[in-house]
N, C-alpha and C positions, 0 to 999 in steps of 0.2 A: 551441399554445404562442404566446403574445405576442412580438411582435418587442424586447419589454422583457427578457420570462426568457432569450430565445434569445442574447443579446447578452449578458447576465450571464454564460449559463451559458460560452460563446467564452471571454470574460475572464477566467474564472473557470479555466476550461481550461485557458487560455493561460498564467497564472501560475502554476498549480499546474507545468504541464509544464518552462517553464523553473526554478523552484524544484527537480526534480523530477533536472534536466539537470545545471543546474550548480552547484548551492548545493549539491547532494548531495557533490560531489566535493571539499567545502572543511571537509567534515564533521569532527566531532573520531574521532580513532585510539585515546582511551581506552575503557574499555570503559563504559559506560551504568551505572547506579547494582543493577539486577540483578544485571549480571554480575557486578563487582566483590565484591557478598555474596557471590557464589558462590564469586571465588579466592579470599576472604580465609577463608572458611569450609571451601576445603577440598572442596567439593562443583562445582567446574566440571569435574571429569575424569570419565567416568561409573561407574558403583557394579560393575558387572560388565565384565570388562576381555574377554568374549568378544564383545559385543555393538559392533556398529558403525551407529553413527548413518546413516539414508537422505539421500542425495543432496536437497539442497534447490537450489530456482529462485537463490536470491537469498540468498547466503551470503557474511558480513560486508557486504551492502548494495552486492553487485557483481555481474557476471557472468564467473565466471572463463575463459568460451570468448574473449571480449574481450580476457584481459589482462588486468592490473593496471593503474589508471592511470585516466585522466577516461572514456574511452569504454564501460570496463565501470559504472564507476559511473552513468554519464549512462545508458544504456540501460537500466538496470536502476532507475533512477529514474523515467524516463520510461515502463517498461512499470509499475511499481507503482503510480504517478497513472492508471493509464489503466485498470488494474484496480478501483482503491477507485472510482473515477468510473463505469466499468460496474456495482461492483454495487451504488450509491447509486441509480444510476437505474433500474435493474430493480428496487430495494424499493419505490425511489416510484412506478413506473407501478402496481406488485404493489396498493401502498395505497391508490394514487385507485382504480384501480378494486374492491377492496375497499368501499372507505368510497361508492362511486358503488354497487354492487350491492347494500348495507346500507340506505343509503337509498332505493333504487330499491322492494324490500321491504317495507320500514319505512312506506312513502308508502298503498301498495295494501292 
């Protein structure tokens, strides 16, 4: 890695994590334009009233062992950047060395 990508990727880090931290926590409280079809149609409550939804990581975009409030948001920000970030970079190591063992191949 060039000392060019490697500094990119720092920055690149860098902002996502603080966007991640504290912009999360200033976020809007209405519901996103999905859910909304869903109360206004009737269909956000689920269809069989035996069934109970599994426990999710990251529910309403928080951590509720946290609390309510900036710290469960900021954590839960900052572990979701750091997720999407790991698995961007395990597809692109996946695909260079795809596209390197394609042409390696390809060459012979």
């Amino acid at each position: 890695m060039t000392p060019y990508n490697r500094n990119t990727l720092i920055v690149g880090l860098a902002a996502a994590l603080v966007i991640g931290a504290v912009v999360s926590y200033f976020a809007s409280s209405h519901p996103d334009g999905l859910e909304k079809t869903q109360e206004d149609l009737g269909a956000a409550a689920p269809a069989h009233k035996g069934l109970v939804a599994p426990p999710v990581a990251f529910n309403e975009y928080s951590l509720k062992c946290l609390g309510e409030g900036f710290w469960g948001n900021a954590v839960a920000g900052v572990v979701g950047c750091l997720l999407v970030m790991g698995l961007l970079l395990g597809l692109g190591h996946l695909l260079r060395r795809w596209r390197h063992e394609t042409t390696a191949n390809g060459a012979s």
